[in-house]
C-alpha positions, 0 to 999 in steps of 0.5 A: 956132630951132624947137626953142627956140621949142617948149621956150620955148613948151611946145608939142608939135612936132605942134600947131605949124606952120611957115609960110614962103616958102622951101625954107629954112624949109621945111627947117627946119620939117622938121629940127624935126619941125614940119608946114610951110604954104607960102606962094605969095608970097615968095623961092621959087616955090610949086613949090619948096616940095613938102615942104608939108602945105599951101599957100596964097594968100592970107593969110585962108586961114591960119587955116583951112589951120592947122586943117587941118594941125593937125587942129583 
């Protein structure tokens, strides 16, 4: 689905980000070569997500957390 979502889009693996609550979108950011922000609300326990570049809160962190992960 990622995949599709870079060829359908245009954008480069490396300027996008995967955001999620799961260790399956964790996963799947991961098999995409996407860099993955976990969320600490939702299905999983924070603690699950251990593959993420970053996580988060709160929402209103987002923005900057995808900066930081993308390198903007």
């Amino acid at each position: 689905m990622l995949i599709t979502a870079l060829a359908e889009t245009g954008v480069e693996a490396a300027r996008a980000v995967m955001i999620g609550d799961t260790t399956y979108d964790m996963q799947m950011a991961h098999s995409a070569g996407i860099p993955f922000i976990g969320v600490s609300w939702g299905y999983h326990a924070p603690e699950a997500l251990t593959g993420a570049r970053a996580m988060v809160t709160d929402a209103a962190e987002l923005p900057a957390a995808i900066d930081r992960v993308i390198g903007n």
